[in-house]
VMD Tcl script that draws the C-alpha trace (Angstrom):
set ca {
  {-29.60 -32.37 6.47}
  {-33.39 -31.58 6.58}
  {-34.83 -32.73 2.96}
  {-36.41 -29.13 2.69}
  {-33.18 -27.78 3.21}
  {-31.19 -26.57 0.39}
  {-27.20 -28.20 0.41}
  {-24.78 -25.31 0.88}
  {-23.38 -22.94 -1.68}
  {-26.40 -23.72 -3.83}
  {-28.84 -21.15 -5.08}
  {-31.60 -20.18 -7.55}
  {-32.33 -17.15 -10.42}
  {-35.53 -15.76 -11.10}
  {-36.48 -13.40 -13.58}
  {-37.39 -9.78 -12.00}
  {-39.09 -8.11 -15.11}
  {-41.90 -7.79 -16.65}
  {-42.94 -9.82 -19.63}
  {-40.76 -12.79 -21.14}
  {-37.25 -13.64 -19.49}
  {-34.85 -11.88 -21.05}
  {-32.30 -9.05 -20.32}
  {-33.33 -6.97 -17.24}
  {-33.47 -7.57 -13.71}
  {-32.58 -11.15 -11.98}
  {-32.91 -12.24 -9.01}
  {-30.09 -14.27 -7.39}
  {-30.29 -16.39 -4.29}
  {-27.90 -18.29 -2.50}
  {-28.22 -21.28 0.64}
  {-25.38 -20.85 2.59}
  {-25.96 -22.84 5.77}
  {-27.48 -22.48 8.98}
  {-27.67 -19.69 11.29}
  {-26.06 -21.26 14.76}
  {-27.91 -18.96 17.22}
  {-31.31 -19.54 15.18}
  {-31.36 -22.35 13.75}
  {-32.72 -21.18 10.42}
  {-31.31 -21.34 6.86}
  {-29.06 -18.58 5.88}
  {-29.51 -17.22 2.62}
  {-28.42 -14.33 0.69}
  {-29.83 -12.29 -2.23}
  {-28.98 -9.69 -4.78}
  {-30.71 -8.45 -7.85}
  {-28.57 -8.44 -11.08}
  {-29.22 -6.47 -14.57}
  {-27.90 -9.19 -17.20}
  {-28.69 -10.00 -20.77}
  {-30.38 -13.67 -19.67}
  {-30.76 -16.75 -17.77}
  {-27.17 -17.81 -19.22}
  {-25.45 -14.79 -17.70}
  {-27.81 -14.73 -14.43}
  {-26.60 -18.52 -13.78}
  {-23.03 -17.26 -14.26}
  {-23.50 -14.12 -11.71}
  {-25.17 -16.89 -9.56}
  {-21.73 -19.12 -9.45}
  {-19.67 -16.31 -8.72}
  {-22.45 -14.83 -5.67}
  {-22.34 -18.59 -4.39}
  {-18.39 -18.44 -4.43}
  {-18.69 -15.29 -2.55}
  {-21.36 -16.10 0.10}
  {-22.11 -20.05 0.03}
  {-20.62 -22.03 2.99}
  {-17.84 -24.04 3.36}
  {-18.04 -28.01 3.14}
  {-16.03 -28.30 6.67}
  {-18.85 -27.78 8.98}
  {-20.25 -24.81 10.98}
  {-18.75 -21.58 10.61}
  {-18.96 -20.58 14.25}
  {-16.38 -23.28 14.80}
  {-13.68 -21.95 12.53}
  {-10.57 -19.89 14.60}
  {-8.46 -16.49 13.54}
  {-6.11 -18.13 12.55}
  {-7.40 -20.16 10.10}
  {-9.82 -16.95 8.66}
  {-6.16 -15.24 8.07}
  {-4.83 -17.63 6.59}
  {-7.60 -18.31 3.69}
  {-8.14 -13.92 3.63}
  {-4.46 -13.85 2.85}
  {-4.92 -16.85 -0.08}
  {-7.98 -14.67 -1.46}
  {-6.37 -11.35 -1.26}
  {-3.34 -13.29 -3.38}
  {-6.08 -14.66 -5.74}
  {-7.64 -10.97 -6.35}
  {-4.01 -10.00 -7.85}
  {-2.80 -8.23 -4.42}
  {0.88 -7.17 -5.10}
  {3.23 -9.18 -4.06}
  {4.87 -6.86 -1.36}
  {1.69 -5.80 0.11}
  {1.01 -10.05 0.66}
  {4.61 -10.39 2.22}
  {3.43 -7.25 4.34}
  {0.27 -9.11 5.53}
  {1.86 -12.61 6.32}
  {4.46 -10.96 8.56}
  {1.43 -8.89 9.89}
  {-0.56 -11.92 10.32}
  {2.05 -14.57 12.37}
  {1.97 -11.59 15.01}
  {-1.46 -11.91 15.38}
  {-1.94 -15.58 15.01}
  {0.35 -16.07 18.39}
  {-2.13 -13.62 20.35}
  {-5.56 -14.22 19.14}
  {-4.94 -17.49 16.51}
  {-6.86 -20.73 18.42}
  {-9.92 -18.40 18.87}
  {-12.77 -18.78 17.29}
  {-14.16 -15.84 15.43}
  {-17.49 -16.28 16.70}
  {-16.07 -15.48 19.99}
  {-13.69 -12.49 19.10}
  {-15.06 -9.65 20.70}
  {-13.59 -5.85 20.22}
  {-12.18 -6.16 23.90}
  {-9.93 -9.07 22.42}
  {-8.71 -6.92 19.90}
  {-8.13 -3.48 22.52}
  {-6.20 -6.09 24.53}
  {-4.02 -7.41 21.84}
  {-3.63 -3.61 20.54}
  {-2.57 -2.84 24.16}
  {0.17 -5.74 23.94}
  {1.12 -4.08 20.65}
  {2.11 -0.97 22.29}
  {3.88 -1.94 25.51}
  {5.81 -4.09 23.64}
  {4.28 -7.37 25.58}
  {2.94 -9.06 22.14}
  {4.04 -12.79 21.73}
  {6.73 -11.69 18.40}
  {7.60 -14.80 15.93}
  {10.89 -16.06 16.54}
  {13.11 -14.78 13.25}
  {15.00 -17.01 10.85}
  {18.12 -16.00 11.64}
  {17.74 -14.34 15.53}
  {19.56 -12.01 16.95}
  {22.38 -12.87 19.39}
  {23.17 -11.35 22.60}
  {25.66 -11.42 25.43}
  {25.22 -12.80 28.35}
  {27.49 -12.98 31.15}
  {28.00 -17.24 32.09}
  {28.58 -17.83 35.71}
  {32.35 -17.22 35.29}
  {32.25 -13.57 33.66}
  {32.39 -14.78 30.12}
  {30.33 -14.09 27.82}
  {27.68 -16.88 26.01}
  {26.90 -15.37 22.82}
  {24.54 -18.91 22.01}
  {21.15 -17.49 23.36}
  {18.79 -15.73 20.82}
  {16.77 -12.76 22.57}
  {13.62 -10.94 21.07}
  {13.46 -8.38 22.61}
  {10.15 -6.47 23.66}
  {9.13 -4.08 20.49}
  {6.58 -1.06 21.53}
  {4.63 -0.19 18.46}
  {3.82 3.49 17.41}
  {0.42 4.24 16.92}
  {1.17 4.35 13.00}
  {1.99 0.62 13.16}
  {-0.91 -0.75 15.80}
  {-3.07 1.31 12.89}
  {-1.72 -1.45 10.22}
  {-2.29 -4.21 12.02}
  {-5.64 -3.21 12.76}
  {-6.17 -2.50 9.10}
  {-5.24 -6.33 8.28}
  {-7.59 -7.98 11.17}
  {-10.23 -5.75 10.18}
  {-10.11 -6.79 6.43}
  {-10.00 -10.28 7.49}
  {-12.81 -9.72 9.83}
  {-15.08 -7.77 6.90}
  {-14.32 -10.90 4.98}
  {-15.89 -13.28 7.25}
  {-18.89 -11.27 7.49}
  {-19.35 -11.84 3.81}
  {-18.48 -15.79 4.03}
  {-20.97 -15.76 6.64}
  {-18.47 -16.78 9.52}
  {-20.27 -13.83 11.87}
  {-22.68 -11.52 11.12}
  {-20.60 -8.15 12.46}
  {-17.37 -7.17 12.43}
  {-15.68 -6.81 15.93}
  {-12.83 -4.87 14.91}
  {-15.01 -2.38 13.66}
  {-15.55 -1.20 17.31}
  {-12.03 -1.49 18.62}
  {-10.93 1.63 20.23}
  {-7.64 2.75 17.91}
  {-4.67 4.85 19.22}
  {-4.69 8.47 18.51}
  {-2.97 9.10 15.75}
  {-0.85 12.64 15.82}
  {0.23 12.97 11.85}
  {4.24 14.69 12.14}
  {4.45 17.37 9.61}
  {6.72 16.04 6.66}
  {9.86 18.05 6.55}
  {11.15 18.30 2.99}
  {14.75 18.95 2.10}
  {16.20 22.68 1.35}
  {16.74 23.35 -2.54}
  {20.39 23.27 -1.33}
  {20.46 20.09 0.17}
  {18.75 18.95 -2.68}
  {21.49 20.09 -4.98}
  {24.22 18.67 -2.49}
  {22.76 15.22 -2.70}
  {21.66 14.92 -6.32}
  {24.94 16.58 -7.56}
  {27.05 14.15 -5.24}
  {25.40 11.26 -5.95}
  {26.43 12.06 -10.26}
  {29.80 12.21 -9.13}
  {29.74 9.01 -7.42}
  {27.44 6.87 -10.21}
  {25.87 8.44 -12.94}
  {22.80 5.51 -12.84}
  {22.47 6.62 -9.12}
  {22.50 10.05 -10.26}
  {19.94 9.53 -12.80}
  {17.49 8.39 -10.85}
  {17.57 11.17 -7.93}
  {17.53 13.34 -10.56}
  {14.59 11.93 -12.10}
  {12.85 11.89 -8.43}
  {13.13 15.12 -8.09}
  {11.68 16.60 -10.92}
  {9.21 13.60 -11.13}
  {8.13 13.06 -7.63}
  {8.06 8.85 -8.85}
  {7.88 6.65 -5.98}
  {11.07 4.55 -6.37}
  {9.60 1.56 -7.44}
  {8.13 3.58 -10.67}
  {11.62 5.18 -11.12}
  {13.26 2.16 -11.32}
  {10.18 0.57 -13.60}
  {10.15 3.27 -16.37}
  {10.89 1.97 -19.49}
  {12.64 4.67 -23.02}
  {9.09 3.63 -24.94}
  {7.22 5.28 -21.84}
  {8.74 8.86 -22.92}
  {7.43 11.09 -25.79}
  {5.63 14.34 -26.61}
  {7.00 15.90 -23.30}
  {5.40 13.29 -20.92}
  {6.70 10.70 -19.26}
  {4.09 7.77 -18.94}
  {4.34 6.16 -15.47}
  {2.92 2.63 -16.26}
  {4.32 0.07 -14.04}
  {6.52 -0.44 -10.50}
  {9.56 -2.98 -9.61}
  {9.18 -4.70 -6.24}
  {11.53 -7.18 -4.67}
  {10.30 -10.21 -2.93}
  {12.06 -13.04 -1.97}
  {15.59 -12.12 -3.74}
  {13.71 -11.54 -6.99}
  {12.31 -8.73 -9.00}
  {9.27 -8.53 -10.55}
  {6.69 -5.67 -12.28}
  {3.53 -4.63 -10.91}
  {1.01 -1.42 -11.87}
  {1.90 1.83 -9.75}
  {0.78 2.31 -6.44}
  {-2.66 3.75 -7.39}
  {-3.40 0.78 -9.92}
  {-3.53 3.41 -12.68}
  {-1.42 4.66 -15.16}
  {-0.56 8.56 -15.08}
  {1.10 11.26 -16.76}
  {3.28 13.50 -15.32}
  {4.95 16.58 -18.13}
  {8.73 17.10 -18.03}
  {9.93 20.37 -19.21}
  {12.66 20.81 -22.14}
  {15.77 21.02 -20.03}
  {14.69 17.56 -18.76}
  {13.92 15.99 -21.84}
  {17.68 17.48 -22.97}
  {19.32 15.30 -19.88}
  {17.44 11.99 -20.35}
  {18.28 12.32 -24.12}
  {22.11 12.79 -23.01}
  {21.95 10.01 -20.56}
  {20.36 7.79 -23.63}
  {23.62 8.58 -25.82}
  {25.41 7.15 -22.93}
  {23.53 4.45 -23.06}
  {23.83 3.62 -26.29}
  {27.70 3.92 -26.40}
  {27.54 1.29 -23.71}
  {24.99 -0.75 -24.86}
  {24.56 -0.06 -28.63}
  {20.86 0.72 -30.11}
  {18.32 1.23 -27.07}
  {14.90 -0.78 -27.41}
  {11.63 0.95 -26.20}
  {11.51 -1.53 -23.29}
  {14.71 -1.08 -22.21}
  {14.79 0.41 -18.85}
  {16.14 4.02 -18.56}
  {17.71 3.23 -15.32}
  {18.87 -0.35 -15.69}
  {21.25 -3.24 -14.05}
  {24.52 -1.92 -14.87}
  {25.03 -5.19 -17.80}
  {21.56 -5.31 -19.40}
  {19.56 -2.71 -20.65}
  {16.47 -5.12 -20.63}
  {17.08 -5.74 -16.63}
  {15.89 -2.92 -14.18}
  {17.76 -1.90 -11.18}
  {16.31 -2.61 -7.85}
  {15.03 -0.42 -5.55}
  {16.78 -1.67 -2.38}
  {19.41 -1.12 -4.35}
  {18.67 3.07 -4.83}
  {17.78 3.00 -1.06}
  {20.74 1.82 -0.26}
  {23.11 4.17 -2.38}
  {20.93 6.91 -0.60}
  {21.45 6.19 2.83}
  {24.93 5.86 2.54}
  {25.29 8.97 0.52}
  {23.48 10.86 2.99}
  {25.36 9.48 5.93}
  {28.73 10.63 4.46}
  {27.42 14.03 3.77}
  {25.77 14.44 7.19}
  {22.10 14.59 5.66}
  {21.19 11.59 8.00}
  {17.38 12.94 8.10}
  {16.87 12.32 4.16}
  {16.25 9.46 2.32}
  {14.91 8.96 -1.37}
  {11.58 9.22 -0.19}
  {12.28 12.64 0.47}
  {13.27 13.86 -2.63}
  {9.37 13.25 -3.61}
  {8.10 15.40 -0.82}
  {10.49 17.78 -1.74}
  {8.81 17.95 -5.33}
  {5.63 17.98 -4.37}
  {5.92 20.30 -1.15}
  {7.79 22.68 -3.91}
  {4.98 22.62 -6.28}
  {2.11 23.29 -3.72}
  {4.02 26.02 -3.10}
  {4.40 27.47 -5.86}
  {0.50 27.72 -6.64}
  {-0.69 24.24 -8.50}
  {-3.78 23.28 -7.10}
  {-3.78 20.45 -4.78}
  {-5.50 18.16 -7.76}
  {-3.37 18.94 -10.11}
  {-0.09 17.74 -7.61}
  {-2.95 14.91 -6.56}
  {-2.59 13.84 -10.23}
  {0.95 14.84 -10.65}
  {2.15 12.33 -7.38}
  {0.02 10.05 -8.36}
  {-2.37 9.84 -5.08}
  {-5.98 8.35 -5.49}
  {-7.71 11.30 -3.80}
  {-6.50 15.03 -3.42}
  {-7.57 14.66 0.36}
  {-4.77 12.66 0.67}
  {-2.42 15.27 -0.35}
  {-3.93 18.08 1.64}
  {-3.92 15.95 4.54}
  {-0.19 14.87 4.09}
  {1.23 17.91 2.81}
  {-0.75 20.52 4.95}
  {2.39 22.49 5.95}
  {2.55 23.47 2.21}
  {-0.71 24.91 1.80}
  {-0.47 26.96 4.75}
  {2.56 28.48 3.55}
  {0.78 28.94 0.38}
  {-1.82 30.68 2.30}
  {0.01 32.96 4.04}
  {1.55 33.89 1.00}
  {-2.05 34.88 -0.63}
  {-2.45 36.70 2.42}
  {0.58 38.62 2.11}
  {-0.55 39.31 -1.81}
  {-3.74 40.37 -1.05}
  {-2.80 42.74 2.00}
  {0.07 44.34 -0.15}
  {-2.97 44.82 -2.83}
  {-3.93 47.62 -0.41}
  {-0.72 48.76 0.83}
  {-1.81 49.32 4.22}
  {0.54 50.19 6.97}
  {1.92 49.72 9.95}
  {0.17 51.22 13.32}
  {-3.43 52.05 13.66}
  {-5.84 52.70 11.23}
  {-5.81 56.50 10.51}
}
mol new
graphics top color blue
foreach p $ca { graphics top sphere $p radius 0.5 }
foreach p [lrange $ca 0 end-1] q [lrange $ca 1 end] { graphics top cylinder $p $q radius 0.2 }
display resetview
């Protein structure tokens, strides 16, 4: 190294203000290697508004961590499948939940056997259309699964050899191309800011089209059917479709609420189960925040009756005790494969094949669009992080919402039928 060059991952502060050093504006800079097609120093800067040079230094480790390069030589060098790999490890670091990690490593082995041994430097967004292509034809290199299917094959004779694990060819939908992308991308955006490359590829991949299905929510009857079956069958089970109905809780929150989250006619949705590995574990909701969603007297009436029942089983009920728990420990909650589970074979034996407990939220939320709340107000209620997301998914609702102001507003005038006279 040059001895006017700075080593990596070092940097400098330098006071911004006016006057003596103090709290204001600092400068931060950062050395983070050198620039392969140039041959220059990179370096990065930002200006920081801290109380002094102690807090400026400590802004300064953290922008180093962020930008300065890595001790194992030129960036250029370094393949996909190694940038996946340490995204993944920093997305764990940053508190990612656990299920959306599990998500991305499956994500990631798929693309690791297409475009792994090449070097991002090189990755170009016709790569990436070409590996989305794969995707979608079903000609993607797959990982070979832990436990792989087996398939028949006639031997020579006419018997069958049932020995030889197949994987078969798996065309994506458009939906699922879109998650991988989302994954590669991130990754991609990450090495931009480790100073890998100094553009994101990905970001000019041509995506499929994406044609959103309208979201068909179950009848009030079938509703009924299934939530008043399902009490007949277990009354936990029951509990919790009830709940999801008149909640519209995802089912990891259903399964997560705790007695101490209900009072004053709210219930407090402040945490999620997920399942990973065999094991159960808590996490915030979906969003990240907590929420609030009001329950109406009759409802407060039934979780107070299902409490009683409780109790009788379990004797006195502590705040975090889980209102729907494992069926021998109040303290334990119930998982959500589990619900799923229940669901689809309750809906099987009833002929509902077409709904599942996801559906039971749509069905509260399509129901209360309908019935005039505003779309932030069910935003809030369903817990999504922007009300575009609920107008986009649940557009079918506010039409019919629509045409019923239309109706109202014709029959203000009570025109007619015919021409105008």
């Amino acid at each position: 190294m040059s001895p006017n060059r700075r080593p990596n991952g070092t940097g400098s502060v330098r006071w911004r203000g006016t006057g003596k050093a103090g709290s204001g504006p600092w400068q931060l800079r950062v050395f983070a290697g050198t620039d392969p097609s140039t041959g220059k120093q990179r370096q990065y800067t930002q200006t920081v508004y801290v109380s002094g040079r102690k807090d400026a230094l400590a802004e300064l480790a953290k922008f180093a961590a962020e930008h300065g390069a890595d001790e194992r030589g030129p960036q250029s060098n370094r393949v996909v499948a190694e940038l996946l790999s340490e995204w993944i490890a920093h997305s764990e670091a940053r508190g990612r939940a656990p299920r959306t990690i599990v998500a991305a490593k499956a994500q990631a082995a798929v693309i690791v056997l297409e475009l792994g041994r090449m070097q991002v430097a090189k990755l170009t967004p016709r790569h990436i259309d070409e590996f989305y292509r794969k995707l979608a034809n079903g000609t993607a290199k797959r990982p070979t699964p832990k436990r792989p299917k087996q398939t028949s094959i006639p031997d020579g004779d006419g018997r069958k050899n049932n020995r030889v694990p197949v994987q078969p060819p798996k065309q994506l939908a458009p939906a699922s191309i879109r998650r991988y992308h989302a994954i590669l991308s991130a990754a991609l955006s990450q090495a931009v800011r480790w100073g890998w490359i100094t553009r994101n590829p990905a970001a000019l991949a041509t995506l499929p089209k994406l044609v959103r299905a309208e979201i068909e929510a179950p009848s009030v009857d079938e509703v009924r059917l299934l939530v008043g079956e399902a009490r007949k069958r277990s009354l936990r089970m029951g509990m919790i479709l009830a709940l999801a109905t008149m909640t519209a809780m995802r089912r990891g929150e259903l399964c997560g609420l705790q007695w101490g989250d209900i009072g004053d006619g709210m219930i407090r949705v402040r945490r999620s189960v997920y399942r990973v590995d065999g094991k159960l574990g808590l996490k915030a909701p979906k969003s990240g925040n907590e929420r609030r969603v009001a329950i109406d007297p009759v409802t407060f009436a039934f979780l107070n009756a299902w409490r009683k029942q409780c109790e009788a089983k379990h004797g006195p009920i502590p705040a975090e005790a889980f209102v729907v728990s494992s069926p021998n420990d109040p303290l334990t909650p119930t998982s959500p494969d589990t619900v799923s589970t229940f669901v689809t074979k309750l809906t099987r034996s009833l002929d509902l094949p077409k709904i599942h407990l996801h559906s039971l939220r749509h069905f509260a939320i399509t129901h209360a669009l309908v019935g005039g709340a505003s779309v932030r107000d069910v935003a809030s209620f369903a817990g999504h992080a922007d009300a575009k997301l609920t107008l986009n998914t649940y557009s079918h609702a506010v039409a019919e919402q629509q045409s019923m102001i239309a109706a109202s507003l014709a029959n203000v005038l009570e025109l007619g039928a015919g021409e105008p006279q």
